[in-house]
Rosetta silent file (secondary structure, phi, psi, omega in degrees, C-alpha in Angstrom):
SEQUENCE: XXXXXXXXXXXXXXXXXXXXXXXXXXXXXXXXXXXXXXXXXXXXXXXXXXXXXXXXXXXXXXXXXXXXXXXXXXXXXXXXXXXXXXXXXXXXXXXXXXXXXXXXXXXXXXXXXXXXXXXXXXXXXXXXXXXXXXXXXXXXXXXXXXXXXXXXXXXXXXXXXXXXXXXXXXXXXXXXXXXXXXXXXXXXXXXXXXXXXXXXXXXXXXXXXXXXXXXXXXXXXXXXXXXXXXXXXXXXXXXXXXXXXXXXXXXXXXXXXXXXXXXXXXXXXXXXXXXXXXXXXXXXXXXXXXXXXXXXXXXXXXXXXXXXXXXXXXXXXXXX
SCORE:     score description
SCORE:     0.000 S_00000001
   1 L     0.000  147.716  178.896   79.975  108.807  -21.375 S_00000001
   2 L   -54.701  139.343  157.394   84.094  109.172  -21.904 S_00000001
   3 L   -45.727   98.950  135.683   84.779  108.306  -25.702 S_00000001
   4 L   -57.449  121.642 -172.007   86.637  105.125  -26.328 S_00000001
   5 L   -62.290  177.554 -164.708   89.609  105.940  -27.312 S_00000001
   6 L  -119.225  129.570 -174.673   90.490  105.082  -30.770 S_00000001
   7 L   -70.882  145.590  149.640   93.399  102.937  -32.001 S_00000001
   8 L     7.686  -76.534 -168.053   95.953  103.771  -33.939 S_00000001
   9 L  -105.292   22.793  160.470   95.554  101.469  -36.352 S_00000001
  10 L   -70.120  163.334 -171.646   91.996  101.743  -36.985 S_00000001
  11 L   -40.227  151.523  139.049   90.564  101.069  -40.447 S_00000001
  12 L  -105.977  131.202 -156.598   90.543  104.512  -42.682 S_00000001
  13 L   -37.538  175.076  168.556   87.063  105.501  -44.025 S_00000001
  14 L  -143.538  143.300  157.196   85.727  105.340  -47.109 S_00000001
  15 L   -61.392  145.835  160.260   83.226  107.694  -48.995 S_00000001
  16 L   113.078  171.916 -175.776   80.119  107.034  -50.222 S_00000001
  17 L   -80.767  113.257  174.597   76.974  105.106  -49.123 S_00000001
  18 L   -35.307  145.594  166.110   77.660  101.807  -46.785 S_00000001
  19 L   -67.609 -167.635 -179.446   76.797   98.406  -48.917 S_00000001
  20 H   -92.914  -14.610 -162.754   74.074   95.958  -48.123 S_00000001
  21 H  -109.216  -19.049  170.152   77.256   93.928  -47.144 S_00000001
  22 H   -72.744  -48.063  166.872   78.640   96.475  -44.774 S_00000001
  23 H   -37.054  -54.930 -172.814   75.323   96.633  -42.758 S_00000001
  24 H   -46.703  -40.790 -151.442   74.875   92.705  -42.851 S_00000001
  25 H   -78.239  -42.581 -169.879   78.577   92.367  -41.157 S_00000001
  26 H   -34.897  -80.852 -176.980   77.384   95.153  -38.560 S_00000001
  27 H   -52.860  -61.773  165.390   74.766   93.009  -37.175 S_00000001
  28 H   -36.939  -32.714   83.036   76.824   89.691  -37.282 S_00000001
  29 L    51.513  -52.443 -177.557   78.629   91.177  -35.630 S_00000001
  30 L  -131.837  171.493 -171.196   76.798   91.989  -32.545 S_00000001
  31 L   -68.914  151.434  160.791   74.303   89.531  -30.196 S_00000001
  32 L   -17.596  119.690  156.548   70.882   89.275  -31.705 S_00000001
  33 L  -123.838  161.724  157.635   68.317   92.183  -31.665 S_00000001
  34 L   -68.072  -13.235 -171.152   64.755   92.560  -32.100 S_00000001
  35 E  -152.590  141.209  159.582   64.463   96.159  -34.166 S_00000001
  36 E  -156.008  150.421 -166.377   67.516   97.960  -35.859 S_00000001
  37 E  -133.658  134.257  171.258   68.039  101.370  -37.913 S_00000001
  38 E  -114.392  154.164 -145.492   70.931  102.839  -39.775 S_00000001
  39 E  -179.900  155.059 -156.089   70.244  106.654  -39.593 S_00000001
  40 L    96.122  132.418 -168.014   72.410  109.545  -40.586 S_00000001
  41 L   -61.974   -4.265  169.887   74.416  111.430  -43.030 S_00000001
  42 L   -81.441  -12.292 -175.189   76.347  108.334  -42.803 S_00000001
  43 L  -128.984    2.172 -174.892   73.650  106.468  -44.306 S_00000001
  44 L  -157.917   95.735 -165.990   71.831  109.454  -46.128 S_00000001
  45 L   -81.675  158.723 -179.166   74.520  111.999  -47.291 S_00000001
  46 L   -92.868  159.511  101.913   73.584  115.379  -46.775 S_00000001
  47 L   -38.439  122.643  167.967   74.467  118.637  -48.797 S_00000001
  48 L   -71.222  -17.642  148.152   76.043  121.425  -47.709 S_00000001
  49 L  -126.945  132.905 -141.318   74.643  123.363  -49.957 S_00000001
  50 L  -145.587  143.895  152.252   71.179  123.605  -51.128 S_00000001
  51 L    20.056 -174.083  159.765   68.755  125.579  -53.378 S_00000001
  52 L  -146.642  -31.049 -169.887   68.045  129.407  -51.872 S_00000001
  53 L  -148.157  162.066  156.636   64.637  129.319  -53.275 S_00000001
  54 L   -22.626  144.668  168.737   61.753  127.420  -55.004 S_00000001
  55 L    75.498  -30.018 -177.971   62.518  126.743  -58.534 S_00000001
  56 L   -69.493  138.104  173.087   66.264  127.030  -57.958 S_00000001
  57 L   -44.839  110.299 -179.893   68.762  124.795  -59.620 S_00000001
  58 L   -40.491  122.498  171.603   68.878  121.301  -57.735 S_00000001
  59 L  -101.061  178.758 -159.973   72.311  120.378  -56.570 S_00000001
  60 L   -81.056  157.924  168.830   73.769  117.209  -57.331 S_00000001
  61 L    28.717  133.667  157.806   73.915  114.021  -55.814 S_00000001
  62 L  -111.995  131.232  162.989   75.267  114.280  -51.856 S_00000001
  63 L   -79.294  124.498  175.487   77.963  112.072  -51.405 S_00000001
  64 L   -64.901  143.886 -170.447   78.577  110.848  -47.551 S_00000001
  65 L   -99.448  173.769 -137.637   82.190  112.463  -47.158 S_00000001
  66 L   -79.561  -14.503  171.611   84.751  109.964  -46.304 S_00000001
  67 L  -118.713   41.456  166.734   85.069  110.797  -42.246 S_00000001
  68 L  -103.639  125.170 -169.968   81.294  110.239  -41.381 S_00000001
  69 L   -87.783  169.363 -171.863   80.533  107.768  -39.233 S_00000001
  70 E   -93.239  122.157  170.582   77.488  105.076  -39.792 S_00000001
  71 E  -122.681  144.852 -161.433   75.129  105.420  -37.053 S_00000001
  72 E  -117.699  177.195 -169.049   72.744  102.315  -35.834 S_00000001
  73 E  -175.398  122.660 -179.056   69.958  102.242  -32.847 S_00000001
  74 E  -150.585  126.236  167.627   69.037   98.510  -31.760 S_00000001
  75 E   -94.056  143.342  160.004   66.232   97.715  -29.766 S_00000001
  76 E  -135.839 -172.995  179.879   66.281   94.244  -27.812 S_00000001
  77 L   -80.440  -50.974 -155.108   63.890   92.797  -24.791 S_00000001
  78 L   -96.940  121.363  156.510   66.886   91.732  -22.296 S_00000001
  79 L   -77.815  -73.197  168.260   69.363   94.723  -22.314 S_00000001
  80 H    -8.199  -70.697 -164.023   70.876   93.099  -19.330 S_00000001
  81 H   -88.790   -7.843  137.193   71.822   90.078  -21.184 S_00000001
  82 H   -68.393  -30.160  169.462   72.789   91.671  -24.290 S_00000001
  83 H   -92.276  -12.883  151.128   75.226   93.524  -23.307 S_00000001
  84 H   -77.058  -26.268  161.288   76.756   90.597  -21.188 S_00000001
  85 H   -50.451  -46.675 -147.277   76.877   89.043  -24.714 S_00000001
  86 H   -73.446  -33.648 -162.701   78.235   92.015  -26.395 S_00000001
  87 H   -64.054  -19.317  168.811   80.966   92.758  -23.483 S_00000001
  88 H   -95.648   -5.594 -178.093   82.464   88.590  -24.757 S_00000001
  89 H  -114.728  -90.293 -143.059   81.962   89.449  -27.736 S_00000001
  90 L  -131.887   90.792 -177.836   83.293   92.884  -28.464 S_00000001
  91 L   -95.732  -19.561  171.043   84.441   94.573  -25.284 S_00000001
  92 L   -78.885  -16.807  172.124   86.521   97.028  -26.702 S_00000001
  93 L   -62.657  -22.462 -145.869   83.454   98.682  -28.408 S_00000001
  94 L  -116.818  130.130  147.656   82.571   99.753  -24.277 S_00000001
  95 L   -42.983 -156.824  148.509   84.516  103.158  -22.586 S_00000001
  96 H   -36.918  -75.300  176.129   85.553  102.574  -19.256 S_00000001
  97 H   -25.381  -17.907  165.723   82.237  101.937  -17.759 S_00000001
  98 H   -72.670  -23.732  154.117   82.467   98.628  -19.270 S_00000001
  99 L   -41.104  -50.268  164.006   84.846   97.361  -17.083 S_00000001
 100 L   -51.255   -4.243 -157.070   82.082   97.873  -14.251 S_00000001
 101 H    75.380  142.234  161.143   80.195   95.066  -16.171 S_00000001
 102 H   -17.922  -72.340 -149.203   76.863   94.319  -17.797 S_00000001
 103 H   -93.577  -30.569  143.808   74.484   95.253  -14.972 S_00000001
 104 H   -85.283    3.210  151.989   76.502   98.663  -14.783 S_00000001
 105 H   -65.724  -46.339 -173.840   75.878   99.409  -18.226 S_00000001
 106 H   -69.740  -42.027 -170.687   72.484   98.642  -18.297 S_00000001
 107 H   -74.345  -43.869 -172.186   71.642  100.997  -15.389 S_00000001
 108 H   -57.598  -37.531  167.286   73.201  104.119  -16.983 S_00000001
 109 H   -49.996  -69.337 -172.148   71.036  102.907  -20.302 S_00000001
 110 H   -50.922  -55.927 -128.376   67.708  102.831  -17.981 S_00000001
 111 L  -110.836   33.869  179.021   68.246  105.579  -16.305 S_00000001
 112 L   -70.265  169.683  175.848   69.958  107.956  -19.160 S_00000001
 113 L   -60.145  -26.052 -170.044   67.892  111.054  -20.626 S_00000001
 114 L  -126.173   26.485 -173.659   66.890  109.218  -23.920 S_00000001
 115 L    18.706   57.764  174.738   67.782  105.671  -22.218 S_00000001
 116 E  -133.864  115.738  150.056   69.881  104.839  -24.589 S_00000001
 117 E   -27.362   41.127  -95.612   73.574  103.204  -24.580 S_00000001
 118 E  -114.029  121.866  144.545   75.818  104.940  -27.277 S_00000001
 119 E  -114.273  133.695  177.959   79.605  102.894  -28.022 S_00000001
 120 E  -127.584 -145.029 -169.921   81.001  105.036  -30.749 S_00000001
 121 E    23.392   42.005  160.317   84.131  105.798  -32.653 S_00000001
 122 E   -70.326  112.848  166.800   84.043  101.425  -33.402 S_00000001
 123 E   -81.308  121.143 -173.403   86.275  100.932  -35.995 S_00000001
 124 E  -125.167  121.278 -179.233   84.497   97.974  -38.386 S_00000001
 125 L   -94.372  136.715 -179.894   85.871   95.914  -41.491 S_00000001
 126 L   -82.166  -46.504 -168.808   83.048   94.466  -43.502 S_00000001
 127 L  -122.850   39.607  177.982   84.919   91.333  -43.958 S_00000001
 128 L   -85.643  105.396  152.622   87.331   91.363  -40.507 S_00000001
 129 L   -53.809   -3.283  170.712   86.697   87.455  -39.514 S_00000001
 130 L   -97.305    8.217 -168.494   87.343   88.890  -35.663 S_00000001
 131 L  -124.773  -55.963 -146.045   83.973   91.453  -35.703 S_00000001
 132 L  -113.367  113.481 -178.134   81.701   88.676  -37.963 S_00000001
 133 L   -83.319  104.186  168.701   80.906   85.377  -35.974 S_00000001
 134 L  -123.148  167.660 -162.837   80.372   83.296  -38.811 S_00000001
 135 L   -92.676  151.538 -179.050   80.199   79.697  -40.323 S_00000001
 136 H   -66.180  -14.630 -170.970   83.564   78.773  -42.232 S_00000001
 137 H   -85.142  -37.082 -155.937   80.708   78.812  -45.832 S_00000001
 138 H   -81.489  -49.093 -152.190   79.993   82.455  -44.835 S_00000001
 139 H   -77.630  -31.092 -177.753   83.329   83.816  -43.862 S_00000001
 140 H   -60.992  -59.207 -167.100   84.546   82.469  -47.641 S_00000001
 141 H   -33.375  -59.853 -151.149   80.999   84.176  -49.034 S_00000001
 142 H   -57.272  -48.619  174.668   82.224   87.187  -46.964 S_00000001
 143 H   -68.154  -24.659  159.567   85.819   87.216  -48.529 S_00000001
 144 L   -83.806    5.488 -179.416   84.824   87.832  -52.111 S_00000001
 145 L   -96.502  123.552  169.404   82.900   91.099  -50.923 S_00000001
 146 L   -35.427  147.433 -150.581   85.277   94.494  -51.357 S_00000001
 147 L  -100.126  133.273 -177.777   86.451   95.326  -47.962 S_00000001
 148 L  -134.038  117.399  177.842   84.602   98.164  -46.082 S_00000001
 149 L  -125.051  120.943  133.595   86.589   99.976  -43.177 S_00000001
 150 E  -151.590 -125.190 -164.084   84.870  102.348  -41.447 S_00000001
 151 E  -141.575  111.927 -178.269   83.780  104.138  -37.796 S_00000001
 152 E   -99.346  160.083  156.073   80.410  102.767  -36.591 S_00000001
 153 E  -140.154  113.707  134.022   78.213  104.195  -33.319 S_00000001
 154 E  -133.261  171.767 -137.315   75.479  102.218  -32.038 S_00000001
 155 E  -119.728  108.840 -151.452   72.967  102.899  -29.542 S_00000001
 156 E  -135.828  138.570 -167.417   70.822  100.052  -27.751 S_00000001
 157 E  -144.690  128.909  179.995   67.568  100.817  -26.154 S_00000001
 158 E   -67.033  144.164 -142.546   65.381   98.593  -24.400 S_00000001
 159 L   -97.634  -15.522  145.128   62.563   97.641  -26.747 S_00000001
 160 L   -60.034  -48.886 -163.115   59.817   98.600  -23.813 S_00000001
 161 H   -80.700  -16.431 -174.860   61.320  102.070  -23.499 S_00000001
 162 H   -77.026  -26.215 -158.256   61.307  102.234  -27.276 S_00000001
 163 H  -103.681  -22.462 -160.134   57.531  101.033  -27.855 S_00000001
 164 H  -101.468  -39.116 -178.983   56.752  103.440  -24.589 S_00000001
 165 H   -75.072  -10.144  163.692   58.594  106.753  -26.196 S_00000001
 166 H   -88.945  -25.176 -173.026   56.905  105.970  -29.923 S_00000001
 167 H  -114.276  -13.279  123.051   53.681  106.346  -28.115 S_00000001
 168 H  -127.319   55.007  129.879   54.097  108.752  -25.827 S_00000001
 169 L    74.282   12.240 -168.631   56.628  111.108  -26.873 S_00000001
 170 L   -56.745  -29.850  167.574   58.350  110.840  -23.326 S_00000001
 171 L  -140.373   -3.898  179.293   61.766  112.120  -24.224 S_00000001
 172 L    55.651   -0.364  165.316   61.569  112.469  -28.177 S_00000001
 173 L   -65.891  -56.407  175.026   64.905  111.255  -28.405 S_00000001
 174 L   -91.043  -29.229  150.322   64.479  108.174  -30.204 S_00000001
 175 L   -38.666  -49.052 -176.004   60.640  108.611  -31.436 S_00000001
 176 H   -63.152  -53.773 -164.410   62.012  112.384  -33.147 S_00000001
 177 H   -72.266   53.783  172.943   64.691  110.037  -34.833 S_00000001
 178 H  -156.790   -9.003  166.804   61.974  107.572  -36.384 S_00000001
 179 H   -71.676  -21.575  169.658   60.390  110.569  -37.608 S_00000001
 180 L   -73.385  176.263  151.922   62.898  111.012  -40.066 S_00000001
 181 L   -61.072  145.245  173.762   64.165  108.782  -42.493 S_00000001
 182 L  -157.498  148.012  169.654   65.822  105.824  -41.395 S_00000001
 183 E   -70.281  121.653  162.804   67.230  102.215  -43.024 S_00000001
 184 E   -64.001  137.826  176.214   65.167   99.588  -41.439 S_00000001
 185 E  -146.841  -26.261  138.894   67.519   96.894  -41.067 S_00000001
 186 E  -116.882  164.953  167.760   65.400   93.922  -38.935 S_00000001
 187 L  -104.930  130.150  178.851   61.661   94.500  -38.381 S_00000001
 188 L  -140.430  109.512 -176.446   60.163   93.813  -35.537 S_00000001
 189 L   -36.703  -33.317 -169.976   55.997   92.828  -35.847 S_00000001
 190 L   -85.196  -60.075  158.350   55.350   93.931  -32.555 S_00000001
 191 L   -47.897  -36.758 -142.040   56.493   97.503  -32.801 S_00000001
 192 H   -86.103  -10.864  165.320   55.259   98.039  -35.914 S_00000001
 193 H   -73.643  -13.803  133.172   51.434   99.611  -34.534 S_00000001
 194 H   -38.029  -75.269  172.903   54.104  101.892  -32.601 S_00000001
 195 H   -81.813    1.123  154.494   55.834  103.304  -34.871 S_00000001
 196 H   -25.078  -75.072 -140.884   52.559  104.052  -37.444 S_00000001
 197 H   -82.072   -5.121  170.712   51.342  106.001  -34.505 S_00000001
 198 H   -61.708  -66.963 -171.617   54.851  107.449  -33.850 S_00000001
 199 H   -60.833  -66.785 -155.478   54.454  109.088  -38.017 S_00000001
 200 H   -82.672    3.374  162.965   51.028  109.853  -37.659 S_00000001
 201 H   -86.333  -61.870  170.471   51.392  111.746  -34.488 S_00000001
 202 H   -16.862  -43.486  168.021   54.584  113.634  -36.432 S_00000001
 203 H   -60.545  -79.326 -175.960   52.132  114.756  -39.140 S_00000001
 204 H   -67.025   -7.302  162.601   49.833  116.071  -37.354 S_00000001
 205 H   -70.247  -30.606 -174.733   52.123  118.012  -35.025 S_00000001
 206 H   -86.564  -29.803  171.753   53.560  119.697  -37.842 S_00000001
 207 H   -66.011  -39.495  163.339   50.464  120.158  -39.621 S_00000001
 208 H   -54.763  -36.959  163.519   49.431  121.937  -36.433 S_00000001
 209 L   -88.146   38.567  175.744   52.326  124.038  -36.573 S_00000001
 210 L  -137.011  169.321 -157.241   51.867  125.582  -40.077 S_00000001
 211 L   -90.673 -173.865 -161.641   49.298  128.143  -40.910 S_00000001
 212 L   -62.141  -35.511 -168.251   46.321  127.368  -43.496 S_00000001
 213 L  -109.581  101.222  174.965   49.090  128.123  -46.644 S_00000001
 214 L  -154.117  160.213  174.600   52.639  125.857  -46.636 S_00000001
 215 L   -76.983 -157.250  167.989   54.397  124.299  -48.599 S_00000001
 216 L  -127.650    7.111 -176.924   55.372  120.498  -48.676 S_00000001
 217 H   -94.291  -58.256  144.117   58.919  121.121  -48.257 S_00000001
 218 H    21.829  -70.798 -170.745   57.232  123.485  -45.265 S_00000001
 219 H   -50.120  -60.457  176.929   55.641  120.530  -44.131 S_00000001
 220 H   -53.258  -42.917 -170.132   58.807  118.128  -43.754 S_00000001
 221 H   -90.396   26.286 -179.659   60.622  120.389  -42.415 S_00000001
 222 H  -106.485  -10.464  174.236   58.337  121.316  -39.723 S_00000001
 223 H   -78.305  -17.093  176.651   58.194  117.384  -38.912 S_00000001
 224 L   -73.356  -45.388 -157.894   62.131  117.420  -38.972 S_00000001
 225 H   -70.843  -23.167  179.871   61.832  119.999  -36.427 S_00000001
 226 H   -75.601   -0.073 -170.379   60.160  118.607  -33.760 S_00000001
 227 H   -78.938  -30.061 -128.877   62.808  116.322  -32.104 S_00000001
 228 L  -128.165  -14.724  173.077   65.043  119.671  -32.123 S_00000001
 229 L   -82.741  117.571  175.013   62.948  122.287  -30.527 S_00000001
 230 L    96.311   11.898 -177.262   64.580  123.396  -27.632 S_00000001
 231 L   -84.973  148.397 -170.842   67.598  121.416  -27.747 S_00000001
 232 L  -109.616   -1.160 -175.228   70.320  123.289  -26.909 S_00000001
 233 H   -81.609    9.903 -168.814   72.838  121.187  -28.514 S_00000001
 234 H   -76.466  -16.496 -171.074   71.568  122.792  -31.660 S_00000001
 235 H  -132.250   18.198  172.813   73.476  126.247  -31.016 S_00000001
 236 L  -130.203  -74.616 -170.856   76.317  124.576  -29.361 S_00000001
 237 L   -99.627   -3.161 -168.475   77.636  120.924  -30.583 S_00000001
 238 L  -115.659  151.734  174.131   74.874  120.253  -33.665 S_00000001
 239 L   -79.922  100.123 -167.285   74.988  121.983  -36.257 S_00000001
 240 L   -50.197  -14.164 -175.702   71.848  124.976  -36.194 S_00000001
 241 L  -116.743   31.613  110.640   70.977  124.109  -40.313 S_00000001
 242 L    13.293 -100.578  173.756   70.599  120.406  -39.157 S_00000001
 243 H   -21.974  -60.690  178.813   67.251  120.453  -40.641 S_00000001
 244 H   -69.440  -11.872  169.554   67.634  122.119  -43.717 S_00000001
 245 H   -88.411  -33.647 -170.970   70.393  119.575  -44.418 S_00000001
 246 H   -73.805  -38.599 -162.406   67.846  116.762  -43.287 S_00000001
 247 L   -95.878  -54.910 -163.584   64.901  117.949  -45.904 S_00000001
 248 L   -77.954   25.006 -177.904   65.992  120.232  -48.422 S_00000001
 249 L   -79.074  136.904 -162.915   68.891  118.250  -50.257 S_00000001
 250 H   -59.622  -28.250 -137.787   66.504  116.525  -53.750 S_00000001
 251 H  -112.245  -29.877 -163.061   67.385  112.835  -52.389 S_00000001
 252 H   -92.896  -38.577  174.952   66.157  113.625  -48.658 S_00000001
 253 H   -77.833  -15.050  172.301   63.003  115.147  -49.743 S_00000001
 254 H   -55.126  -75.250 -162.302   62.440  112.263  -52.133 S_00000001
 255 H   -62.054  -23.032 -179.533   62.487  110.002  -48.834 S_00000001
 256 H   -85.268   -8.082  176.610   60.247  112.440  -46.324 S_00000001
 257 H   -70.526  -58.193 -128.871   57.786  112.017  -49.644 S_00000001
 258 H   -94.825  -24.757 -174.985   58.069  108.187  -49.820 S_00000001
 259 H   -91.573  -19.066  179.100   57.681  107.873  -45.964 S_00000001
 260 H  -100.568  -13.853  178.133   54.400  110.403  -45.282 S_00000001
 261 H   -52.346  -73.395 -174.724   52.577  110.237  -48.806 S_00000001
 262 H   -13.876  -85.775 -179.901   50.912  107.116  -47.533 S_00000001
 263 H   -63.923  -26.820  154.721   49.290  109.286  -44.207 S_00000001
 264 H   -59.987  -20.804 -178.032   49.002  112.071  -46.381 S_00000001
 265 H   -96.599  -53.762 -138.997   46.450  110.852  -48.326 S_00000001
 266 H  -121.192  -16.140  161.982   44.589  108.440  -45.533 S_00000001
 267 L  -117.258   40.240 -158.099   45.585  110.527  -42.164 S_00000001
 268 L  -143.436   34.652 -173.194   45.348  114.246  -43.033 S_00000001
 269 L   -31.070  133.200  167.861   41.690  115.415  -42.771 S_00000001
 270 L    90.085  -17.655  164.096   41.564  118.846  -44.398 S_00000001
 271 E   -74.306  163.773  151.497   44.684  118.808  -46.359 S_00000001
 272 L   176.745  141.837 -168.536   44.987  119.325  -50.209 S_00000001
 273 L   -69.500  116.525 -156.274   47.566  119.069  -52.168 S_00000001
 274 L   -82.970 -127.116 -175.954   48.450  121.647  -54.383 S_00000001
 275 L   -96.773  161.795  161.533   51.319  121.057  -57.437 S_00000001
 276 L   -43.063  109.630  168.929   54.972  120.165  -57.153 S_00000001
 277 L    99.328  -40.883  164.969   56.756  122.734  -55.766 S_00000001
 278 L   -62.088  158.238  163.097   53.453  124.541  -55.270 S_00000001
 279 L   -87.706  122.159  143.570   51.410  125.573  -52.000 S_00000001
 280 L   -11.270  175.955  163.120   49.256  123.574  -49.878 S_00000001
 281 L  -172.965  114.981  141.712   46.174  124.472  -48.127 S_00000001
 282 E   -74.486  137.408  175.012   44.617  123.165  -44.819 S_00000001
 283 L   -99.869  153.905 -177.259   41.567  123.997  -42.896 S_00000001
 284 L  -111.409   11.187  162.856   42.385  125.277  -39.413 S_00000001
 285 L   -50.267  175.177 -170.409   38.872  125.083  -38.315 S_00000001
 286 L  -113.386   16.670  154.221   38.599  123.743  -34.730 S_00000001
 287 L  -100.367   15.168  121.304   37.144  120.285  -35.538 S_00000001
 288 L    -9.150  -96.925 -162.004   40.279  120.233  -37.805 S_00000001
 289 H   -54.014  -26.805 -176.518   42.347  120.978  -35.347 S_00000001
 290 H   -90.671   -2.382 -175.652   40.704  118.939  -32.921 S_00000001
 291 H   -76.003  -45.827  161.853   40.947  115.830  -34.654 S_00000001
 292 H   -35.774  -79.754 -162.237   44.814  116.672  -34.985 S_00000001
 293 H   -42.872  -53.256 -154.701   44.971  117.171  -31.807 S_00000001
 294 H   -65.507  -44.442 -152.977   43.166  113.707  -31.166 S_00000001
 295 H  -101.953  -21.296  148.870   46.476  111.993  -32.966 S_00000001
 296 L   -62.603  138.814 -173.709   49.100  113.604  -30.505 S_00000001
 297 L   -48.847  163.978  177.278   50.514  112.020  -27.275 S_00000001
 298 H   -48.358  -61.740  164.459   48.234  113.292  -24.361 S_00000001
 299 H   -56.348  -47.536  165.213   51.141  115.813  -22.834 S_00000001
 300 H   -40.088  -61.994 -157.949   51.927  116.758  -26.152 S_00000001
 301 H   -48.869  -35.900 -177.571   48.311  117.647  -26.881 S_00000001
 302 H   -56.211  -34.337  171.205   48.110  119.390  -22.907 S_00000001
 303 H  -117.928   21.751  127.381   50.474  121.594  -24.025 S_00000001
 304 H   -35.974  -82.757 -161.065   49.341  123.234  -27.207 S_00000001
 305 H   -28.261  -87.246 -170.163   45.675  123.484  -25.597 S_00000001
 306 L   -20.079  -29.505 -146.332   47.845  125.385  -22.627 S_00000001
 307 L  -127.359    3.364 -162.623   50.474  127.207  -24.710 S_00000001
 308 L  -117.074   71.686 -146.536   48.882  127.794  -28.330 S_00000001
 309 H   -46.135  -31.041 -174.875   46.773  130.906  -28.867 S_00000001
 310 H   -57.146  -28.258 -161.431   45.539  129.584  -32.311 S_00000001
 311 H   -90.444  -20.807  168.219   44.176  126.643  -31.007 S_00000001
 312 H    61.284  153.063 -156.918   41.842  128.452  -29.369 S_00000001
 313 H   -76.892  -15.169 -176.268   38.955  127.478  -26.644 S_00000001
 314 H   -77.328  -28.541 -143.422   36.511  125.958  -29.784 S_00000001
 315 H   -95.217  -44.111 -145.677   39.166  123.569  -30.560 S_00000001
 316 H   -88.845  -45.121  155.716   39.625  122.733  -26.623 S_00000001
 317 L   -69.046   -7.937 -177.112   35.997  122.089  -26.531 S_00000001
 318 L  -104.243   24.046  168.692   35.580  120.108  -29.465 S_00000001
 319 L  -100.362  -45.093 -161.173   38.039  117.469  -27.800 S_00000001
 320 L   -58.507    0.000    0.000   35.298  117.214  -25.142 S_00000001
């Protein structure tokens, strides 16, 4: 979609990790949703430079640099009727296309590749009384909190297409991005046997793509990878060491730890763990593999069996 352009006189950024108070205003901000995520080097700074090998001095801290934007992804039920809220409420957040209305927003959302809405470059003040629809007791609370200006993008996805793409893997747009880390910022009850099976299908595709011997950085970053195979913006507008900025920075692998130990232990038939820093080991037998196999969407799984020599015809029968 055409960029809204950006004023003038928007806010100028700040470094560093958004508060708990810049998030809150985010969401006040906008009409009610059911599920929301902050996601990003805006919310998880990256390094630019990293390790070269095992063992290699850690580098410090990554600081988000000061012209990264924050980026959110909010699921609701009514799309429709959120975004006739949002367009009275914050209409300047919407390109052109917004002009066109609600009900021509919403179809370009349905029928987009990863059916998802994007308004970006939004400039946002944590404690700008015209962005946070608030009680006069709030907006005071709100006024003793340090002032946060920066440039938000979020992305609203109907909370069907979201619940139908964690389970089967239909465009990997938004399901790849939940594979990662992400700030939970509401919970939604209803989703949450979705996105489990969202992680524990992520595991075992990447334990399917690594050999018998890997590592555990190995591991993450073969689960980083799958949103990104075959994207083409990867060797055009994204940046090809994407990944290696998502895992190996000390603070990122800390979080692909803290979100898969859980299913490592209780959804990983056949792993074991070696030492920090150490190798792995798997078996790659083919009731292994077929159990693996077992935990991927159905198209995924059709097209390993089709496309994987390794997987082999024992594995292909031992689904049967």
């Amino acid at each position: 979609f055409p960029h809204r352009a950006v004023d003038a006189k928007a806010p100028s950024h700040m470094a560093g990790t958004p508060s708990d108070a810049f998030f809150d205003s985010v969401l006040r901000a906008l009409p009610e949703v059911d599920y929301a995520v902050a996601y990003g080097s805006g919310v998880f700074p990256q390094e630019g430079g990293f390790p070269q090998e095992e063992g290699a001095v850690a580098p410090p801290t990554a600081v988000a640099p000061a012209d990264t934007m924050v980026d959110f992804l909010l699921a609701v039920s009514d799309p429709l009727g959120w975004h006739a809220a949002n367009l009275r409420l914050n209409g300047s957040h919407y390109s052109a296309l917004g002009a066109l209305g609600p009900r021509a927003v919403t179809a370009v959302q349905r029928c987009g590749g990863g059916r998802v809405y994007f308004n970006t470059l939004v400039p946002h003040s944590s404690s700008s009384p015209p962005l946070a629809r608030v009680t006069g007791a709030a907006t005071g609370a709100a006024a003793r909190v340090h002032s946060e200006h920066r440039l938000i993008k979020y992305g609203v996805i109907d909370l069907a297409h979201l619940r139908a793409d964690l389970l089967g893997w239909e465009t990997l747009y938004v399901s790849g991005r939940l594979h990662k880390p992400v700030r939970t910022l509401v919970h939604c009850a209803k989703l949450e046997p979705a996105l489990r099976a969202n992680q524990k299908a992520a595991l075992a595709a990447g334990l399917l793509s690594l050999p018998a011997r890997f590592t555990e950085r190995e591991l993450y970053s073969a689960i980083a990878s799958l949103s990104y195979a075959g994207d083409v913006r990867m060797g055009i507008a994204e940046d090809p060491r994407k990944v290696e900025k998502l895992v190996l920075p000390p603070d990122s692998f800390a979080k692909f730890g803290g979100l898969y130990a859980h299913l490592l232990a209780t959804d990983a038939p056949g792993v074991a763990r070696g030492a920090v820093g150490g190798e792995w080991t798997q078996c790659t037998g083919a009731a292994t593999t077929a159990a693996r196999l077992c935990v991927v969407p159905p198209r995924v799984r059709a097209h390993v069996l089709a496309n994987d020599p390794r997987v082999g015809p024992l594995a292909a029968d031992a689904l049967l």
